[in-house]
Phi, psi and omega in degrees: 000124172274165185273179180289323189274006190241019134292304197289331180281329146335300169312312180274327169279332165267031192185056200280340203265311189284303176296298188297324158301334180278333190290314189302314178317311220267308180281322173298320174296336180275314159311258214314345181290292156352287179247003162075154193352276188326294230271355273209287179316304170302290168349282220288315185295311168304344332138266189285346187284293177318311177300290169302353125327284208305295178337272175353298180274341187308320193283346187071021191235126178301144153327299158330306178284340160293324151314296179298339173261344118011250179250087203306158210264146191278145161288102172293000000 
């Protein structure tokens, strides 16, 4: 018989997609109870803005070199 926690860890590795997603749902539903849609949205934007800020400098890539891979240069 396993104890609880070497269930739960059980749990987590075979279903890492599913727990982290029910954990984020379960905190977006607590925002949105809390400060209601707008402000619910704005988070999530302030949220995804920041995470993509990190990426960036985690990657070391410049604005530019970020433009460029973006929006690739027009052809005359």
């Amino acid at each position: 018989m396993r104890t609880p926690k070497e269930e739960l860890w059980r749990i987590l590795s075979e279903h890492p997609g599913k727990v982290l997603g029910g954990f984020f749902g379960f905190i977006i539903g607590i925002v949105v109870i809390f400060f209601g849609w707008f402000d619910a949205i704005s988070l999530a934007i302030c949220v995804g803005t920041g995470y993509f800020i990190g990426r960036q400098v985690d990657r070391r890539e410049t604005l530019k070199e970020f433009l460029d891979r973006v929006l690739p240069p027009r052809e005359r």
